[in-house]
Residue frames as qw, qx, qy, qz and C-alpha x, y, z in Angstrom:
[[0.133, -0.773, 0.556, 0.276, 135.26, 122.94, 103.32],
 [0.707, 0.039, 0.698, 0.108, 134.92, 119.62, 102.33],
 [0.610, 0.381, 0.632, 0.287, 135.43, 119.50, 98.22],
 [0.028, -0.970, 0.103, 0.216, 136.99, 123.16, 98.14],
 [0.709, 0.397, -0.256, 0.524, 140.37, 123.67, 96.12],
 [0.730, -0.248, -0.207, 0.602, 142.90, 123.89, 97.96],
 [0.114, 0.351, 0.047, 0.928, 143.20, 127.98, 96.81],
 [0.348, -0.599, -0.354, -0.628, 139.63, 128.68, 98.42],
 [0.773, -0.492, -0.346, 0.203, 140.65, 127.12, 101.70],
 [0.581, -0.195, -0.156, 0.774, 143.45, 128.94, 101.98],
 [0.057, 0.324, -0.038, 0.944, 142.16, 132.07, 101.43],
 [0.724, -0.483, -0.428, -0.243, 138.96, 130.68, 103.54],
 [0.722, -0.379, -0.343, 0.467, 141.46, 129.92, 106.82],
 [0.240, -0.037, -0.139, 0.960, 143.24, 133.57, 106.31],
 [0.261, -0.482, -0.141, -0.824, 139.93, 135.80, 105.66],
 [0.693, -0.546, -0.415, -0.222, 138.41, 133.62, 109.26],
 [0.195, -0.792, 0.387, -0.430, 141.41, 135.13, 111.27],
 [0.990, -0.129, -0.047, 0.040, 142.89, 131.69, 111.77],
 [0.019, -0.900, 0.434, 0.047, 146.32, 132.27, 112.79],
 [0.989, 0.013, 0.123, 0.075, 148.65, 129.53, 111.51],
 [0.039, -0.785, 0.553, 0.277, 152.43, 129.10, 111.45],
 [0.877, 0.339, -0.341, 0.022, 153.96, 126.69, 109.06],
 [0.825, -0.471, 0.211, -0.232, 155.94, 124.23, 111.31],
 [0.665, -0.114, 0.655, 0.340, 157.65, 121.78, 109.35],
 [0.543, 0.680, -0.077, -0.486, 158.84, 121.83, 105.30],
 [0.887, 0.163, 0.279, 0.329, 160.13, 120.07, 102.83],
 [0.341, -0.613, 0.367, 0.611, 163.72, 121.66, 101.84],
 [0.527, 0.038, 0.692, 0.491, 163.33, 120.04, 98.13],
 [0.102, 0.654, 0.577, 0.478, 160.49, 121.95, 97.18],
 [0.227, -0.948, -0.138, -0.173, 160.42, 125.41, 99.65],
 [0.245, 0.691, -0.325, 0.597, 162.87, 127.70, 100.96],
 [0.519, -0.129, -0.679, 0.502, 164.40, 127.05, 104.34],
 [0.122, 0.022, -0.433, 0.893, 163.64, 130.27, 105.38],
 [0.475, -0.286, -0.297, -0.777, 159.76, 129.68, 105.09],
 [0.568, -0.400, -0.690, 0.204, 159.54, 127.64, 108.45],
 [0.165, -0.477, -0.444, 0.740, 158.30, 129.50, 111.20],
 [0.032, 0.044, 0.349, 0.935, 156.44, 132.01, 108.78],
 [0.535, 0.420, 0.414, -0.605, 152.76, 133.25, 109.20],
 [0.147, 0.322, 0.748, 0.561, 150.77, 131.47, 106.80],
 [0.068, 0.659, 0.368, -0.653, 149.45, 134.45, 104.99],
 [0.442, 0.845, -0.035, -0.300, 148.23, 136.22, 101.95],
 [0.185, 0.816, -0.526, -0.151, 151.44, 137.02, 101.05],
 [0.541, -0.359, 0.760, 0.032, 152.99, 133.71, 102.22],
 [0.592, 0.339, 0.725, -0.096, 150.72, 131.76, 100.12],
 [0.617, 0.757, -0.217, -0.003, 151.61, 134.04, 96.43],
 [0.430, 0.726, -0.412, -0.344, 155.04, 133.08, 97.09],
 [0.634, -0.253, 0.730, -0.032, 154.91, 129.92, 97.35],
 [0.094, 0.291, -0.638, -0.706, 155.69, 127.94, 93.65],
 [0.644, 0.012, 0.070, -0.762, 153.32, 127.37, 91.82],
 [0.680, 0.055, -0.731, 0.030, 154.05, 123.24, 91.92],
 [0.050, 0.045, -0.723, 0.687, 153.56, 123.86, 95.66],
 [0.367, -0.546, -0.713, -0.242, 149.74, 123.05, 97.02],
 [0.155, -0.593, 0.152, -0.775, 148.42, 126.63, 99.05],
 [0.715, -0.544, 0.124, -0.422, 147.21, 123.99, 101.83],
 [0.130, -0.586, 0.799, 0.001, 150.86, 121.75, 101.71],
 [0.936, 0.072, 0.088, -0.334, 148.01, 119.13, 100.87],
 [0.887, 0.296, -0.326, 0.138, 151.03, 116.88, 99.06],
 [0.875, -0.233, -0.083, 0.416, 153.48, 117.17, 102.01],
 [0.434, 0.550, -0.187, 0.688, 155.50, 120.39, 101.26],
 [0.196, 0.251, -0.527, 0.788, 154.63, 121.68, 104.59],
 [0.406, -0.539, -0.727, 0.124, 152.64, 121.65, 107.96],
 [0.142, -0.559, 0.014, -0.817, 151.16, 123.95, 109.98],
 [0.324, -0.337, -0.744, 0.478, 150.26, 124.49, 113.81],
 [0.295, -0.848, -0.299, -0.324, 146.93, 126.85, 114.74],
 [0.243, 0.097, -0.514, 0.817, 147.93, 129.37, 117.19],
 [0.165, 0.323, 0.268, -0.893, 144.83, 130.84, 117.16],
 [0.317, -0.357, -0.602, -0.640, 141.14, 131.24, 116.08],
 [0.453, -0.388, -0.078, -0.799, 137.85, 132.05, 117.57],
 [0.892, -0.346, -0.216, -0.197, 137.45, 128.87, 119.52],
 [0.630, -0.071, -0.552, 0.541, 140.83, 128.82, 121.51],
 [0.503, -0.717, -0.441, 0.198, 140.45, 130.17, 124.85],
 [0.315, -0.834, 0.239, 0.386, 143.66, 131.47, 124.55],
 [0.810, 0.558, -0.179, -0.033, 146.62, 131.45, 121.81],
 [0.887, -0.118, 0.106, 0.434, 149.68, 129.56, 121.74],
 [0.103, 0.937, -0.332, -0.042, 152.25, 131.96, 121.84],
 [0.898, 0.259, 0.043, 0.354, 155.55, 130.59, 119.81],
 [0.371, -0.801, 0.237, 0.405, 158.64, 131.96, 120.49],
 [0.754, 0.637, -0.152, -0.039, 160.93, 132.85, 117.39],
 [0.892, -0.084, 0.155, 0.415, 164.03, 130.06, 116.84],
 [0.735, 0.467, 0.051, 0.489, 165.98, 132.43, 114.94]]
């Protein structure tokens, strides 16, 4: 993974059934209503295109729920 763009990873983390919700964002540069959101396919066209597909510069974080090595998955309840 190591010296991948940032595009290949992300589509690398979604095609390995990594289940990830985006956590935290920056308001200046993303929509409010893209916290809590599966990071997916879709997620990840509409995000602008001054926006890095792995939040690499800080627009936004993520939390694994899920992938092949948890026992079990974190199950998130939705805030809204």
């Amino acid at each position: 993974m190591v010296g991948q763009s940032s595009k290949a990873l992300a589509q690398e983390i979604i095609e390995r059934g990594i289940d990830t919700v985006l956590v935290t964002i920056d308001r200046l540069v993303l929509p409010e209503r893209l916290c809590g959101e599966r990071y997916t396919e879709h997620l990840i066209t509409e995000l602008p295109n001054n926006v890095d597909p792995c939040g690499e510069d800080g627009e936004f974080h993520t939390l694994v729920c899920n992938s092949k090595y948890f026992s079990h998955p974190i199950v998130i309840e939705p805030y809204r």
